[in-house]
N, CA, C and O atoms as a CHARMM CRD file, in Angstrom:
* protein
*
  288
    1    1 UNK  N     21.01500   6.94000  -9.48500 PROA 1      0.00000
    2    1 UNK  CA    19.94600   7.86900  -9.71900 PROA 1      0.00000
    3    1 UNK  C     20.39900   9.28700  -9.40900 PROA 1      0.00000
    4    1 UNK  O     21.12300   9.62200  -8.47200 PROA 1      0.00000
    5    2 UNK  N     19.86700  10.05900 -10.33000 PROA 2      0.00000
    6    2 UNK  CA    20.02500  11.71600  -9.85600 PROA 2      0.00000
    7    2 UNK  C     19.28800  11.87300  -9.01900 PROA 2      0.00000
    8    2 UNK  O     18.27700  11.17300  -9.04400 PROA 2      0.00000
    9    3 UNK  N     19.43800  12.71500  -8.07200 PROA 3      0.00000
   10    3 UNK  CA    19.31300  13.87700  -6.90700 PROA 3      0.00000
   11    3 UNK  C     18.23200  14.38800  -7.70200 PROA 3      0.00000
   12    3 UNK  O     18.46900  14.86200  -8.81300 PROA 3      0.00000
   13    4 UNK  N     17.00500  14.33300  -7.21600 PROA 4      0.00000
   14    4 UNK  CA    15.78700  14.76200  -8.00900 PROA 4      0.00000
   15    4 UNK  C     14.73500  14.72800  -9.12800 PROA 4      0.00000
   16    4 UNK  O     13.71200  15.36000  -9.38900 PROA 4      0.00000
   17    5 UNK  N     15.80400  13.16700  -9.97100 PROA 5      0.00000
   18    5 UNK  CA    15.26700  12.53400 -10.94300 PROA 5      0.00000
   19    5 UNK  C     13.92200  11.98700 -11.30200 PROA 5      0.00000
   20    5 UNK  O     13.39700  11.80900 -10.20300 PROA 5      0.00000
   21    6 UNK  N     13.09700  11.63100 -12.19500 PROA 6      0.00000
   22    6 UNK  CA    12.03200  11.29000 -11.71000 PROA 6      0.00000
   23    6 UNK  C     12.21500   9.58200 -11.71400 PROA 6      0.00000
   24    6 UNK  O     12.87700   9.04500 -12.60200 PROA 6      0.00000
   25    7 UNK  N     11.63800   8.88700 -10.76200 PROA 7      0.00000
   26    7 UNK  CA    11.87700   7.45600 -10.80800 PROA 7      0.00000
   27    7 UNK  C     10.83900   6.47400 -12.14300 PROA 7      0.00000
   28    7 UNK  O      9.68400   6.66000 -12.52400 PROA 7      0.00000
   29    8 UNK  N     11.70500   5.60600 -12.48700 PROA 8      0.00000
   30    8 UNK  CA    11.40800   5.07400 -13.62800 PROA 8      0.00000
   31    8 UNK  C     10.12300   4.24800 -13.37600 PROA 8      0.00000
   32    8 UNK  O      9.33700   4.04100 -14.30000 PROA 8      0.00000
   33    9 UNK  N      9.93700   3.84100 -12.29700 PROA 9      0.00000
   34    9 UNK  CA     8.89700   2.71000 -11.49000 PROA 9      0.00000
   35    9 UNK  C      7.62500   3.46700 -11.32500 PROA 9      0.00000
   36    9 UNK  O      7.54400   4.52400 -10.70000 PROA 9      0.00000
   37   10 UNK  N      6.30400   2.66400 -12.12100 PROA 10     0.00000
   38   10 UNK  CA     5.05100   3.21500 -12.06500 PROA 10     0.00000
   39   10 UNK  C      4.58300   2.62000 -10.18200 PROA 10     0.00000
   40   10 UNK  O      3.91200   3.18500  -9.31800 PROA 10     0.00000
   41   11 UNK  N      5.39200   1.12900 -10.18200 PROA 11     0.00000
   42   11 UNK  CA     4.91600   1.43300  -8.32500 PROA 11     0.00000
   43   11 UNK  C      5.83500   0.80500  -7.21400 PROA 11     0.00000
   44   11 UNK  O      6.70100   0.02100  -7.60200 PROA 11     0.00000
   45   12 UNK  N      5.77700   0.95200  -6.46900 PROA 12     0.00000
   46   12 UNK  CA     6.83100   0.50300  -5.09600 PROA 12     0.00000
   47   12 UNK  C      6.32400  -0.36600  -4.87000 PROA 12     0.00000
   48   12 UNK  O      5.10300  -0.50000  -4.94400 PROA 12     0.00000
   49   13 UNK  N      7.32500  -1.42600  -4.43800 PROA 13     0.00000
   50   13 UNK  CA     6.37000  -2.90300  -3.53200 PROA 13     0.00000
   51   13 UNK  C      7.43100  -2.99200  -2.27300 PROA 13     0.00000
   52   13 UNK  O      8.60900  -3.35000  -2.29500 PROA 13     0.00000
   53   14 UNK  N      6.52100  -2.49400  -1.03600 PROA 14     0.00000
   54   14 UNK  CA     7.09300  -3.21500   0.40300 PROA 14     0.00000
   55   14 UNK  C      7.02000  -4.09600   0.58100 PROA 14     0.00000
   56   14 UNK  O      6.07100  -4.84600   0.35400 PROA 14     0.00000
   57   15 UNK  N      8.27500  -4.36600   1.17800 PROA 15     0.00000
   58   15 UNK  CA     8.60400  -5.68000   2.26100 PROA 15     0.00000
   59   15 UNK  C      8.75800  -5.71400   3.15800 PROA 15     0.00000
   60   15 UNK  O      9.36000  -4.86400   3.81300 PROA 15     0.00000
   61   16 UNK  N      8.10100  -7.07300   3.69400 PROA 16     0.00000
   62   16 UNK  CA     8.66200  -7.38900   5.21100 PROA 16     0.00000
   63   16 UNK  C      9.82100  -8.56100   5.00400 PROA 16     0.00000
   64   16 UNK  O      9.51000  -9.33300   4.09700 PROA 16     0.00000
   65   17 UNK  N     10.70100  -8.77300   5.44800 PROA 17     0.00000
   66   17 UNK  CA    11.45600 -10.08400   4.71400 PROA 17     0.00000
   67   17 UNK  C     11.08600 -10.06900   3.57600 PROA 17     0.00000
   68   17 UNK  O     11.05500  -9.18000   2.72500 PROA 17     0.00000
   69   18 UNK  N     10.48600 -12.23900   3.58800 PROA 18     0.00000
   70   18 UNK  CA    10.17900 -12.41800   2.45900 PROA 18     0.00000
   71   18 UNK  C      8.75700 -12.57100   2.07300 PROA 18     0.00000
   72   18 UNK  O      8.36500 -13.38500   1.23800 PROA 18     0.00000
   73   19 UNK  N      7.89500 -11.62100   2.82400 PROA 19     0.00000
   74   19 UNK  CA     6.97500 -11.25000   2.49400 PROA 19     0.00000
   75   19 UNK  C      6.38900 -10.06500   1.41500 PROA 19     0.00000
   76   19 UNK  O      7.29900  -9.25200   1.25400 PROA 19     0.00000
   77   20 UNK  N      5.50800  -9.78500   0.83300 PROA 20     0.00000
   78   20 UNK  CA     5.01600  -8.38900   0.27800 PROA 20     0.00000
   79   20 UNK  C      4.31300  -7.60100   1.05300 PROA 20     0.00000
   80   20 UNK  O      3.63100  -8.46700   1.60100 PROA 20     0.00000
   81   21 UNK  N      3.92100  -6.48900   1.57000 PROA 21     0.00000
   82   21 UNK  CA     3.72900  -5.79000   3.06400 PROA 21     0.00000
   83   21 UNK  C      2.85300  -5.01400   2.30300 PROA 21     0.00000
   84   21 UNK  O      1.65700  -5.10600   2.57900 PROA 21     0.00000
   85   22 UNK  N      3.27400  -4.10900   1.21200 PROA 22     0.00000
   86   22 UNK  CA     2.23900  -3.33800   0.35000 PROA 22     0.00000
   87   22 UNK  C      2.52900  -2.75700  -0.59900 PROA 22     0.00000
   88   22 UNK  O      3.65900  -2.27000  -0.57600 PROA 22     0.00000
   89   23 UNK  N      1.75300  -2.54700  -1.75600 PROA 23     0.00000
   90   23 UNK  CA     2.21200  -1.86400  -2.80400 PROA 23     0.00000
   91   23 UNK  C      1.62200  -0.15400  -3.06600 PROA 23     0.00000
   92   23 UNK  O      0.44400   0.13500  -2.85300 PROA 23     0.00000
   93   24 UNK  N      2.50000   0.72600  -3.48300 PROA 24     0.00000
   94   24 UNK  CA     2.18300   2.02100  -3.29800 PROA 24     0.00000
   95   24 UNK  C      2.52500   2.39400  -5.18000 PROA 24     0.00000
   96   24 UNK  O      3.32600   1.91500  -5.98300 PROA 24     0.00000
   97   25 UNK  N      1.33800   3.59400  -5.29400 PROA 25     0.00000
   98   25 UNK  CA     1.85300   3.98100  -6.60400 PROA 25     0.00000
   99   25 UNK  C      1.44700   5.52000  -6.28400 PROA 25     0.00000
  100   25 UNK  O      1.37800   5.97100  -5.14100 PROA 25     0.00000
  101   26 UNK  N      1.15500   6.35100  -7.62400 PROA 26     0.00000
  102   26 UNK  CA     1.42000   7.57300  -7.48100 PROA 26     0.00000
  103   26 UNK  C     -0.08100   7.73400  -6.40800 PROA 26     0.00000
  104   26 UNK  O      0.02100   8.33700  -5.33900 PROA 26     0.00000
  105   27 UNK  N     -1.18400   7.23200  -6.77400 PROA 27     0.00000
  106   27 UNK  CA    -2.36600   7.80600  -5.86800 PROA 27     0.00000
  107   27 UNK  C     -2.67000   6.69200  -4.70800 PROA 27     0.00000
  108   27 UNK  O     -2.88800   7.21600  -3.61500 PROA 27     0.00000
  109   28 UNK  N     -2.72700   5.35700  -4.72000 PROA 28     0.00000
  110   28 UNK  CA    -2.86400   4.66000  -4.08900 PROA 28     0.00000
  111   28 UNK  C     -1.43800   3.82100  -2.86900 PROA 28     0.00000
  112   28 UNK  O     -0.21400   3.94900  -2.90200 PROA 28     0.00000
  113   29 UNK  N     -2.21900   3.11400  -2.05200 PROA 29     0.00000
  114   29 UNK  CA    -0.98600   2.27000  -1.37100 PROA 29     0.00000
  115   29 UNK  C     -1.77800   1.35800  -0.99800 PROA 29     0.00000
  116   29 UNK  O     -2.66500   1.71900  -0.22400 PROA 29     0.00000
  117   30 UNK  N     -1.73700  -0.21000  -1.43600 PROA 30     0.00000
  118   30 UNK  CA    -2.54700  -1.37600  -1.13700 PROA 30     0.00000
  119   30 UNK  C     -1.63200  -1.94800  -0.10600 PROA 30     0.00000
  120   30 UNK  O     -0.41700  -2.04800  -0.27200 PROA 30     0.00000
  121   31 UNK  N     -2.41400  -2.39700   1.20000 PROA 31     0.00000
  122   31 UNK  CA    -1.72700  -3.10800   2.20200 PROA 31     0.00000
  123   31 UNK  C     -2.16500  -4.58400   2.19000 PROA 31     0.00000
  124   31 UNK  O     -3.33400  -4.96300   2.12300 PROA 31     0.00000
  125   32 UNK  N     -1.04000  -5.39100   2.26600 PROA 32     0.00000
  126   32 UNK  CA    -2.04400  -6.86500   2.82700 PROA 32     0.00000
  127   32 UNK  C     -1.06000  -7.06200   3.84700 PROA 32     0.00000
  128   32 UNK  O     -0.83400  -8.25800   3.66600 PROA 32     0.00000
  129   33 UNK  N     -0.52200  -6.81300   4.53400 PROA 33     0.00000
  130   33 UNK  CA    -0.07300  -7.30500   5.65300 PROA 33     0.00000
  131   33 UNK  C     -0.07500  -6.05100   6.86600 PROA 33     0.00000
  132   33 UNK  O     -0.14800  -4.85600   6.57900 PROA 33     0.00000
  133   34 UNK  N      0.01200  -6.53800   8.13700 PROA 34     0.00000
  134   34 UNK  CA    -0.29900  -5.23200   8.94000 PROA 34     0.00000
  135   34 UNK  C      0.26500  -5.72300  10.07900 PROA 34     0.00000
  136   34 UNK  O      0.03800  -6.89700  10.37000 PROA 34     0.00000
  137   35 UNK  N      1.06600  -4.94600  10.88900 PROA 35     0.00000
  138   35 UNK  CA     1.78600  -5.31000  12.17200 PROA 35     0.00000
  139   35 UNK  C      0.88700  -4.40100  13.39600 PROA 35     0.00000
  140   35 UNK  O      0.28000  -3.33100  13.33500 PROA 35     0.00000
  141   36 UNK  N      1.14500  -5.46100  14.59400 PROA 36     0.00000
  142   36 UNK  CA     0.37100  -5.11700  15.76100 PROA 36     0.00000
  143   36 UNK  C      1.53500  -5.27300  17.09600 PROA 36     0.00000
  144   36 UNK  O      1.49000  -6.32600  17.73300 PROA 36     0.00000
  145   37 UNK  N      2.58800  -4.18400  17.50500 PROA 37     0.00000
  146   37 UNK  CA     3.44200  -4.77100  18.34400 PROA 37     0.00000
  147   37 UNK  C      4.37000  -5.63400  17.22700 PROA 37     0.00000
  148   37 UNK  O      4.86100  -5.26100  16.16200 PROA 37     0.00000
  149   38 UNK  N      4.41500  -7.17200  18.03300 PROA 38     0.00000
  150   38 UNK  CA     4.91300  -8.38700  17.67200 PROA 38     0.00000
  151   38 UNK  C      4.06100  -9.04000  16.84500 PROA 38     0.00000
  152   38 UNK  O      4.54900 -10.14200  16.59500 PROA 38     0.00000
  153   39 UNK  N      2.78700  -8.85200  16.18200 PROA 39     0.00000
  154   39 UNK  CA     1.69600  -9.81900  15.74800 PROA 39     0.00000
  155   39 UNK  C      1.81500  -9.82300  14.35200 PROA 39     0.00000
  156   39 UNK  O      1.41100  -8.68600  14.10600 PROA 39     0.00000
  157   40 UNK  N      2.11000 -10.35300  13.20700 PROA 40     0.00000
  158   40 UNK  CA     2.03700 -10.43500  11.93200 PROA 40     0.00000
  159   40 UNK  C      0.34900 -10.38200  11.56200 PROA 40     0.00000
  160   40 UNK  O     -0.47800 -11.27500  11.74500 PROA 40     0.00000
  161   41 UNK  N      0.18200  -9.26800  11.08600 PROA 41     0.00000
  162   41 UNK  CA    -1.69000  -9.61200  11.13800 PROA 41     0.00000
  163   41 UNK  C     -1.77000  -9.43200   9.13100 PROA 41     0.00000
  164   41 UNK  O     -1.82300  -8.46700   8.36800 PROA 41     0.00000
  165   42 UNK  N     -1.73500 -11.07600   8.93700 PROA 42     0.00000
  166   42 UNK  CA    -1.83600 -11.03600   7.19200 PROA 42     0.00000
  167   42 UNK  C     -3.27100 -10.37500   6.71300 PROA 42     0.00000
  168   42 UNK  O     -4.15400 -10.59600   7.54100 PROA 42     0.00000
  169   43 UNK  N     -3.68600  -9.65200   5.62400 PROA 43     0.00000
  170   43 UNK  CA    -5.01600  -8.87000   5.44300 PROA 43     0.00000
  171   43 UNK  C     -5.22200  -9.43300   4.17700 PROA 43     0.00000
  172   43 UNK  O     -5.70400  -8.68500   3.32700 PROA 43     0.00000
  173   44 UNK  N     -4.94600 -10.66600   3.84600 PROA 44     0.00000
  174   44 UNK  CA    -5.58100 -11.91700   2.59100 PROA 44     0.00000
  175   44 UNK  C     -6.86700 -11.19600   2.09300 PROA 44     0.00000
  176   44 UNK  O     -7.00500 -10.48000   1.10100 PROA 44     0.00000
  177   45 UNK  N     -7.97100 -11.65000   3.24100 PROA 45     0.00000
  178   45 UNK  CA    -9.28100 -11.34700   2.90100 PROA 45     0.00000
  179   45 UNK  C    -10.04000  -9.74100   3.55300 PROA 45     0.00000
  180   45 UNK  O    -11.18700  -9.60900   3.97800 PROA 45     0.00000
  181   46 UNK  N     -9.33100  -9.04100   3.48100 PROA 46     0.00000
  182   46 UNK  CA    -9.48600  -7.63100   4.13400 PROA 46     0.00000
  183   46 UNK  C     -8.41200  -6.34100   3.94500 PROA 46     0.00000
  184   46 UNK  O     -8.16100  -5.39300   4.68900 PROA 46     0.00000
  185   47 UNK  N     -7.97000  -6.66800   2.82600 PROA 47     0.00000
  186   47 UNK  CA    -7.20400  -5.63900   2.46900 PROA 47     0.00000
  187   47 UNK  C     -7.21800  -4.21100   2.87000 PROA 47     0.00000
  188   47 UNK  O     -8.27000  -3.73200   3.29500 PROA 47     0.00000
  189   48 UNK  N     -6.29500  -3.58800   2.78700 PROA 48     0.00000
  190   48 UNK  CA    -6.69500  -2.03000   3.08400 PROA 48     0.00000
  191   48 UNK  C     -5.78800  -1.21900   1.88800 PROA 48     0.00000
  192   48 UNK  O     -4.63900  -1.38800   1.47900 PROA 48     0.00000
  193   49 UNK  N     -6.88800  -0.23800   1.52100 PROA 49     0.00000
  194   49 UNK  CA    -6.05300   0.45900   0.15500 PROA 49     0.00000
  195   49 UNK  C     -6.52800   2.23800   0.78700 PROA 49     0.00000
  196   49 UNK  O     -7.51100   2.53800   1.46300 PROA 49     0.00000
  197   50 UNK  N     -5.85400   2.79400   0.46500 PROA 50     0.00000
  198   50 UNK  CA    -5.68800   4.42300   1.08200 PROA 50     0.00000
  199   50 UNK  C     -5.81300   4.92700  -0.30600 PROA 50     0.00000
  200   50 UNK  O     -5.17100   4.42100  -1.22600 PROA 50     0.00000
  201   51 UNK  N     -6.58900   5.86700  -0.45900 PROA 51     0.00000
  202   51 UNK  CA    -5.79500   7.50600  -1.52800 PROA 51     0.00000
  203   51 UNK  C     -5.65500   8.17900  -1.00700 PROA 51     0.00000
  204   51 UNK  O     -6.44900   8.97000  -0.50000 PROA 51     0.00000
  205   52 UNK  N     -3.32800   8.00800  -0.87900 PROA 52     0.00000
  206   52 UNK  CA    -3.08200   9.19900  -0.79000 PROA 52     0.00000
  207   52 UNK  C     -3.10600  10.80400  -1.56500 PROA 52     0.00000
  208   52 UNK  O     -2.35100  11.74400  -1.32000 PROA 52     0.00000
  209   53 UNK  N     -3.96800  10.76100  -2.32800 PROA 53     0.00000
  210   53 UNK  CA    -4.18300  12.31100  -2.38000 PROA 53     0.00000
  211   53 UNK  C     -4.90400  12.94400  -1.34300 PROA 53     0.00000
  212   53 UNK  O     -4.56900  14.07400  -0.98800 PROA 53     0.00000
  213   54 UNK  N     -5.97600  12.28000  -0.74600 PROA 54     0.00000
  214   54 UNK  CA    -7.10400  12.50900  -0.13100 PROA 54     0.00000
  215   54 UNK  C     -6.68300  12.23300   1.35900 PROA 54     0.00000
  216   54 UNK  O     -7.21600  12.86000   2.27500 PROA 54     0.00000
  217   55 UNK  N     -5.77900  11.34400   1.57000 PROA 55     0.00000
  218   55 UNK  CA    -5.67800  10.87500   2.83400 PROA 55     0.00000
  219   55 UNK  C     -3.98400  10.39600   2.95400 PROA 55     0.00000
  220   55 UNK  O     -3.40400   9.31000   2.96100 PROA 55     0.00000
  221   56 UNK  N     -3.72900  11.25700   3.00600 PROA 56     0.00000
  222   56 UNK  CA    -2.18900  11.08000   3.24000 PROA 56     0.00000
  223   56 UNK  C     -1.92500  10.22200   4.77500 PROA 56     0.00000
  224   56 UNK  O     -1.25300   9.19100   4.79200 PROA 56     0.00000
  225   57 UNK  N     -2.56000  10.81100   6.05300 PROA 57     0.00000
  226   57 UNK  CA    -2.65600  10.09200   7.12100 PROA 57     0.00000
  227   57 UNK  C     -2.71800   8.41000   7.17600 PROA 57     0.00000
  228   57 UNK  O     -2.60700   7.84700   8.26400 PROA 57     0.00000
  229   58 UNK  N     -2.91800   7.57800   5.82500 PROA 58     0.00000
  230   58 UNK  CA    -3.92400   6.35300   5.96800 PROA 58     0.00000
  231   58 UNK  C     -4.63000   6.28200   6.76200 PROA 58     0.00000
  232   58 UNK  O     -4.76500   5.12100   7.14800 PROA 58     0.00000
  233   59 UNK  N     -5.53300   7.36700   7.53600 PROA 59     0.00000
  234   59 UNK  CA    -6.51500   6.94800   8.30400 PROA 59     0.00000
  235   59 UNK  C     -7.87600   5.76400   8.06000 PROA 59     0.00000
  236   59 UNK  O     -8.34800   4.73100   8.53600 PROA 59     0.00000
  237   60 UNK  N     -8.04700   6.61700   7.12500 PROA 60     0.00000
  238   60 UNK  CA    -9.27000   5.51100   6.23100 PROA 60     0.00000
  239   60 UNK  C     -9.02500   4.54800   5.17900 PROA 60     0.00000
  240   60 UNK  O     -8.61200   4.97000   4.09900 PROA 60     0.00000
  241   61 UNK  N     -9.19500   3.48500   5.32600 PROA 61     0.00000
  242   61 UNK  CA    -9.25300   2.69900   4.05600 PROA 61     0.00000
  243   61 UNK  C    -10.61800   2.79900   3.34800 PROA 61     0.00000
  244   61 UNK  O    -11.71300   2.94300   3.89100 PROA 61     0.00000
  245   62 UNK  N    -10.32200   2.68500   1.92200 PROA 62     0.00000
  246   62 UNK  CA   -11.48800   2.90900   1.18000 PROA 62     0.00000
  247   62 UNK  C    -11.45800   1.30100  -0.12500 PROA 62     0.00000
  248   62 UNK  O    -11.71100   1.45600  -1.32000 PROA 62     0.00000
  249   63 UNK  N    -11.24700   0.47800   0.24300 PROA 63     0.00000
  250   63 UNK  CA   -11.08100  -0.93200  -0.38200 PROA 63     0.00000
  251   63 UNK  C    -12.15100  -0.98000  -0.87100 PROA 63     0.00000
  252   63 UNK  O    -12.27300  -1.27300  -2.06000 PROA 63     0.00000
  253   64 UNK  N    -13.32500  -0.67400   0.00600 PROA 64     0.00000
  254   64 UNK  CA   -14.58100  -1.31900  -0.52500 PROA 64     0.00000
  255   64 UNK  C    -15.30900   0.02600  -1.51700 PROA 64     0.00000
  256   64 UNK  O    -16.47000   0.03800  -1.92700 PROA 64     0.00000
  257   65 UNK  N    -14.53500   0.82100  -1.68400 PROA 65     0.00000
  258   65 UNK  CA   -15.51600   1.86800  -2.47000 PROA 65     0.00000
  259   65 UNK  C    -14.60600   2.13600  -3.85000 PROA 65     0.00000
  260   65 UNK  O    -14.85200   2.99600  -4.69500 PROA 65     0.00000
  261   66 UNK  N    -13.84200   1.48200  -3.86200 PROA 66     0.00000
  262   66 UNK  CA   -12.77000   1.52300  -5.12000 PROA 66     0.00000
  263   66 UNK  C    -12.12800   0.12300  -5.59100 PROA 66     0.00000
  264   66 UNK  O    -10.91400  -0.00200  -5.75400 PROA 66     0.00000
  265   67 UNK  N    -13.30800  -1.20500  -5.85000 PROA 67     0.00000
  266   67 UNK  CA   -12.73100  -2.38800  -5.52500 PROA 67     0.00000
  267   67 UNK  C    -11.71000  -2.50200  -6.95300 PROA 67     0.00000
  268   67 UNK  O    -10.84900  -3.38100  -6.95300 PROA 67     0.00000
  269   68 UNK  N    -11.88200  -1.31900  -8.50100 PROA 68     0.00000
  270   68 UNK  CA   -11.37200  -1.84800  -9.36100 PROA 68     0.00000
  271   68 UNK  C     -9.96600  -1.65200  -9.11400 PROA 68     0.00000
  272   68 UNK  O     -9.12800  -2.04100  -9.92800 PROA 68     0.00000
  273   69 UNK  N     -9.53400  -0.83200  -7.59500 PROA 69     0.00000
  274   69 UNK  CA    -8.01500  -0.05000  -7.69600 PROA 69     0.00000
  275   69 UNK  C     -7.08800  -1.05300  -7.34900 PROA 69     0.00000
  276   69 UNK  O     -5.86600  -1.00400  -7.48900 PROA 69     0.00000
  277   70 UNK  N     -8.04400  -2.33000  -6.70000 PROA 70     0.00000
  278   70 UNK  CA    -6.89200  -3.31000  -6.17700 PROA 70     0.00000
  279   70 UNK  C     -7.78500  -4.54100  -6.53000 PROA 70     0.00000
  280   70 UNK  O     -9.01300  -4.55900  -6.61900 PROA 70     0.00000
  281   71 UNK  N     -6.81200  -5.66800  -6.72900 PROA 71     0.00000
  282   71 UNK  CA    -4.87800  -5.65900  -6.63200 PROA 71     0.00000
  283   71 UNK  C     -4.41400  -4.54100  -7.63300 PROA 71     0.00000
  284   71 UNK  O     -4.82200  -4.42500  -8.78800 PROA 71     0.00000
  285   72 UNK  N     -3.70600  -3.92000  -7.14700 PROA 72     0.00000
  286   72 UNK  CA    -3.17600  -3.38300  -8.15400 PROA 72     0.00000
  287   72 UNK  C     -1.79700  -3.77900  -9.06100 PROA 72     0.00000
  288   72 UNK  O     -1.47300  -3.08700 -10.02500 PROA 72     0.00000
């Protein structure tokens, strides 16, 4: 890749191992997994999705006010 290129990928998918940890695209970042310390805390039924435009911090999740953004 060039030094400043634009990337070909509409989104990123984190990992933990061989887990999926979260997926990020240009406005959003969907989490289902969440670490506490040592604690694997899976978020199956409680997802957390951020817009980073609005909230770069992830302070707030907004899952429940944007349910069409995820899964994404």
């Amino acid at each position: 890749m060039t030094k400043g290129a634009a990337s070909p990928n509409d989104q990123i998918v984190l990992f933990d191992n061989t887990h999926v940890a979260a997926v990020r695209t240009a406005r959003w970042k969907y989490v289902v997994r969440s670490y506490y310390r040592t604690y694997d805390v899976p978020l199956d039924r409680y997802p957390l999705l951020f817009d980073m435009g609005s909230d770069p911090g992830e302070t707030y999740s907004v899952a429940s006010l944007h349910p069409q953004a995820w899964p994404i």
